[in-house]
C-alpha positions in Angstrom: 72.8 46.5 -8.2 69.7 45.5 -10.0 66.7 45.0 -8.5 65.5 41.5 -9.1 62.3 41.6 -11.2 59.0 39.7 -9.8 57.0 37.5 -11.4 53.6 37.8 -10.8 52.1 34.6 -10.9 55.0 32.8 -9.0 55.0 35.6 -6.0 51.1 35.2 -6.1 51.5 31.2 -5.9 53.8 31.6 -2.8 52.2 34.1 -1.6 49.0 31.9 -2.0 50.4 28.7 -0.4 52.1 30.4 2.7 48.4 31.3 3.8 47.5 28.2 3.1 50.4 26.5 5.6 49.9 29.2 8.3 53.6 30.7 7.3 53.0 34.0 6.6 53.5 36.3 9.4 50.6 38.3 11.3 50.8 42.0 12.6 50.7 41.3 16.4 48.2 43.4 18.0 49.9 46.7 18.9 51.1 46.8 22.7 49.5 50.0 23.8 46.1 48.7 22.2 46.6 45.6 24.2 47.5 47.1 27.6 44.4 49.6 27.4 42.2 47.2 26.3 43.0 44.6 29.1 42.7 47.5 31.2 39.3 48.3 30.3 38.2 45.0 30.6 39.4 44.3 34.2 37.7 47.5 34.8 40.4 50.1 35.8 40.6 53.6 36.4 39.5 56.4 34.1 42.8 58.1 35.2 44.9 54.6 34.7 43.4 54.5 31.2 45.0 58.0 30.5 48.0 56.8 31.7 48.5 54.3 29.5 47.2 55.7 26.5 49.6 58.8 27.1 52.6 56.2 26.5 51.8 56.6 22.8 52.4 60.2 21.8 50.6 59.9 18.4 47.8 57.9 19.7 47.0 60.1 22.6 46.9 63.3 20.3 44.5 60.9 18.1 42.2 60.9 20.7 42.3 64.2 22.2 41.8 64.9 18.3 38.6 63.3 18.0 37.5 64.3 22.1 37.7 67.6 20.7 35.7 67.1 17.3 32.3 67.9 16.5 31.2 64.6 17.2 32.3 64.7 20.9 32.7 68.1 21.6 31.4 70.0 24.5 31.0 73.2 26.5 34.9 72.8 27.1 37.9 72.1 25.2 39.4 68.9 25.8 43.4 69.5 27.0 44.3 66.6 28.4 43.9 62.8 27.3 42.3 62.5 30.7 39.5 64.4 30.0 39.4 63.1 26.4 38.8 59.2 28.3 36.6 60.9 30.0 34.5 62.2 27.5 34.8 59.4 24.7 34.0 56.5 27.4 36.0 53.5 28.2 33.9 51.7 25.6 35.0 54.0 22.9 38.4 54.2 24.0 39.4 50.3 24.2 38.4 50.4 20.1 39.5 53.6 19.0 42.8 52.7 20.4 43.0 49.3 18.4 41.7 50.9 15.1 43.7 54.2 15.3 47.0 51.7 15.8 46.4 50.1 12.6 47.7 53.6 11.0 50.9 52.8 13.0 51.8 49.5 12.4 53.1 49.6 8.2 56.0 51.8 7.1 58.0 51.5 3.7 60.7 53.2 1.3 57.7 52.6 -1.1 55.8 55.1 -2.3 53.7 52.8 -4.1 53.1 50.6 -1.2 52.1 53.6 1.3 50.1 55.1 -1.3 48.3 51.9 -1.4 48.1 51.3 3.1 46.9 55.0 2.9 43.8 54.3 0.5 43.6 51.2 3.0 43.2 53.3 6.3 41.0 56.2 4.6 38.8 53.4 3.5 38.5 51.9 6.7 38.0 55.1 8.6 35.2 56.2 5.7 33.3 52.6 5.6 33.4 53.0 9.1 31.6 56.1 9.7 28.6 54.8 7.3 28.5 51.6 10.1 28.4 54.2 12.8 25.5 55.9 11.4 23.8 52.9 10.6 24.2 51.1 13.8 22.5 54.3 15.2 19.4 52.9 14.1 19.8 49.1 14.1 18.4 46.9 16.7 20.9 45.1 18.8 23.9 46.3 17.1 26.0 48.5 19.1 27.6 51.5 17.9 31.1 51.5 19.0 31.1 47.8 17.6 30.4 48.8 14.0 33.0 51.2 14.0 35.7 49.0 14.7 34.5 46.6 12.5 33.8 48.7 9.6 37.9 50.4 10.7 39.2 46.7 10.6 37.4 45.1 7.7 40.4 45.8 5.3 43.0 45.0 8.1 44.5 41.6 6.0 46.0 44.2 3.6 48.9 44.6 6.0 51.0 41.3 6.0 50.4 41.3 1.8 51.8 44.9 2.3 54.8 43.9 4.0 55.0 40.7 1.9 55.3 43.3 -1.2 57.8 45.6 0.9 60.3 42.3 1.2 60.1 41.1 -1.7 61.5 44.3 -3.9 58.4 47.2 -3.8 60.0 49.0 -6.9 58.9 46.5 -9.1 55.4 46.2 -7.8 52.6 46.5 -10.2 49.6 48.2 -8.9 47.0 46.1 -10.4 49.2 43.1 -9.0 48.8 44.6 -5.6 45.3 45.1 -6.2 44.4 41.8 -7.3 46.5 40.3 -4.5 44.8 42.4 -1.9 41.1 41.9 -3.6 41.5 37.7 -3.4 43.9 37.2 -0.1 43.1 40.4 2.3 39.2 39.4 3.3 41.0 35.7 4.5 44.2 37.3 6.4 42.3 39.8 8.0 39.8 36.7 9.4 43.1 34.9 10.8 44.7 38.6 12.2 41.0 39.2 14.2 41.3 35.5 15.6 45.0 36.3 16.4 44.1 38.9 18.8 41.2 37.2 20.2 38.3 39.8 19.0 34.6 38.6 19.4 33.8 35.9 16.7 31.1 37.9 15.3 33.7 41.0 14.5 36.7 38.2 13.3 34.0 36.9 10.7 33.7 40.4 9.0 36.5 41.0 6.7 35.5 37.7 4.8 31.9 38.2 5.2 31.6 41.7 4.3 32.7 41.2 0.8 30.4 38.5 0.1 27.2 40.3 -1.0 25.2 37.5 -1.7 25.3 36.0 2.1 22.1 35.6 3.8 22.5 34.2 7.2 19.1 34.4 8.0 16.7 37.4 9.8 19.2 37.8 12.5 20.8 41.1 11.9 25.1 40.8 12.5 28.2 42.8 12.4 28.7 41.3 8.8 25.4 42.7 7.1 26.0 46.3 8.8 29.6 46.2 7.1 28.2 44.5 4.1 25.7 47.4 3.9 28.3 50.3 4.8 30.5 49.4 2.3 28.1 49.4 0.0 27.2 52.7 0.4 30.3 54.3 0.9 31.3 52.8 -2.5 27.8 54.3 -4.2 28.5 57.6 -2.5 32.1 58.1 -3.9 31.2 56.9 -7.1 33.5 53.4 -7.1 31.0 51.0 -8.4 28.2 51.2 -10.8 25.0 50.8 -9.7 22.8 48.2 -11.0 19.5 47.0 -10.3 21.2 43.8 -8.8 21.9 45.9 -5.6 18.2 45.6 -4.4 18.6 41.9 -4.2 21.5 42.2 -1.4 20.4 40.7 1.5 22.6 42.2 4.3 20.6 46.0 2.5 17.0 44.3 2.8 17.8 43.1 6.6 19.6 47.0 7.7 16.4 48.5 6.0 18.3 50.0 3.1 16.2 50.1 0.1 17.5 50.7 -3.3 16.2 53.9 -3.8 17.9 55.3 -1.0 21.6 53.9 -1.7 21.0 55.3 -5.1 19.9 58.6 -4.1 21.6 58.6 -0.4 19.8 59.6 3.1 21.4 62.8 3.1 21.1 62.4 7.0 22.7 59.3 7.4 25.5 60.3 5.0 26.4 63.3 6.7 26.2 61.6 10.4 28.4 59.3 8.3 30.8 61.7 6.9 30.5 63.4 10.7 32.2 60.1 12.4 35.0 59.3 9.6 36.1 63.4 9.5 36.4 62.5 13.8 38.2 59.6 13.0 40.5 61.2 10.2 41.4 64.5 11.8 
C-alpha cells in the first residue's frame, strides 16, 4: 500500500486551526517528573526523593550522570542516586528531572522525525547551558530556573512532532517541518508550560524568547536571559549571521551583553556554558 502523499498547505491549515480550537493534543507532564516534583515541594525526604527517582532507570542514570560530571563532582564518586540527590540539591533535582524527561517522551519509525526531536533536545540542552552561565551573574535570576527554561524553550516541537508521525512521516518535507515548528512551536510550548502548571514567568518563555525585539521594561526576566542565551549559542555555532542589528536587542543591553562580546564571545562564559550543557548531555 501507498503511502498517502501530504499536502503541505492543507496539513499546515489544520494543523493551524486545531491550535486555534484547543484540539491538538498536549504531552502530559511525565509521571516520575510529576511525583518528584510534588515531592520536593511538600518537602520530603532526601532518601524518598531517591526513591522515586530510581523508578525511572534511564532518568536515574541521567542524574547520577551529571552527579558525577565536572560540574558537580567531588572528592567521591557518586554510586548511588542517593548520593547523586544529595549532591545536586532538591532544587536541582525537581528540574533536571522535568527537562531530562523531555528526551523520553517522543519515539517514531521516522528517521526524519527523530533526527529532527534530536536537534530539538541538543538545542535545548546547549541554549541551556549559556542561561546557566548567564544567570551566574544576573541579579535576581536564579540559576537552576534558567536552565529549565533555556531546556524547555523549544518544548512545543513535540505535539507538531507527533502530529507529523500520524499523519504519514515518510512523506515529510524537512523545510515543511521546519517552517511548521519555526511559526507553531514558540505558541504550543506556551499552552504545554500552562498545562503543567510551571511559574508564569517560565510558561511565557518559549513565545517570548523568540521575539527579539521585546522590551518589557528594566526589570530583568526569565524571557530576556533565554532571549540572550539563544542568541549566543546561535552566534557561537555559527547558525546566524551577525549583523549590527544585534546591538539593538534589548533583552542583550538589559543581561549586559554587548555586541562586541557576542561577536567575539567571553571565552569564560562560553566555556562555563559548554561546562553545564556537556553535564546535561552526557
Amino acid at each position: 500500500m501507498h503511502a498517502v502523499k501530504i499536502s503541505s498547505s492543507d496539513f499546515a491549515n489544520r494543523l493551524r486551526q486545531d491550535i486555534v480550537t484547543n484540539r491538538i493534543r498536549l504531552p502530559s507532564l511525565p509521571e516520575v517528573a510529576l511525583r518528584v516534583r510534588k515531592a520536593i515541594d511538600c518537602e520530603c525526604s532526601a532518601q524518598e526523593i531517591a526513591d522515586l527517582v530510581a523508578q525511572d532507570i534511564a532518568l536515574s542514570g541521567r542524574l547520577v550522570q551529571i552527579a558525577n560530571s565536572p560540574l558537580y563532582r567531588g572528592a567521591a564518586k557518586v554510586d548511588s542516586i542517593m548520593v547523586a540527590v544529595t549532591r545536586l540539591g532538591t532544587r536541582m533535582v525537581k528540574n533536571l528531572v522535568l527537562g531530562l524527561a523531555m528526551r523520553q517522551m517522543f519515539r517514531s519509525s521516522s528517521k526524519v522525525l527523530s533526527k529532527f526531536f534530536r536537534e530539538t533536545c541538543d538545542d535545548g540542552i546547549q541554549v541551556a547551558g549559556f542561561c546557566r552561565a548567564l544567570a551566574d551573574e544576573l541579579p535576581g535570576i536564579d540559576p537552576d530556573e534558567a536552565m529549565l527554561a533555556g531546556l524547555l524553550h523549544n518544548i512545543g516541537a513535540l505535539p507538531i512532532l507527533a502530529r507529523l508521525d500520524e499523519a504519514a512521516p515518510e512523506n515529510i518535507r524537512a523545510g515543511l517541518m521546519q517552517a511548521l515548528l519555526d511559526e507553531l512551536a514558540p505558541t504550543l510550548g506556551t499552552q504545554i508550560l500552562q498545562s503543567w502548571q510551571l511559574p508564569d514567568a517560565l510558561c511565557a518563555v518559549p513565545e517570548g524568547c523568540h521575539d527579539l525585539q521585546r522590551d518589557s521594561g528594566p526589570e530583568l526576566d526569565y524571557i530576556d536571559v533565554v532571549t540572550s542565551a539563544r542568541l549566543q549559542y546561535l552566534v557561537f555555532e555559527g547558525l546566524i549571521d551577525i549583523t549590527p542589528e544585534l546591538a539593538g536587542v534589548p533583552a542583550l543591553r538589559k543581561t549586559g551583553i554587548h555586541f562586541e562580546t557576542i561577536v567575539l564571545g567571553d571565552e569564560g562564559q562560553t566555556n562555563w556554558a559548554k561546562l553545564v550543557s556537556n553535564a546535561l548531555s552526557a
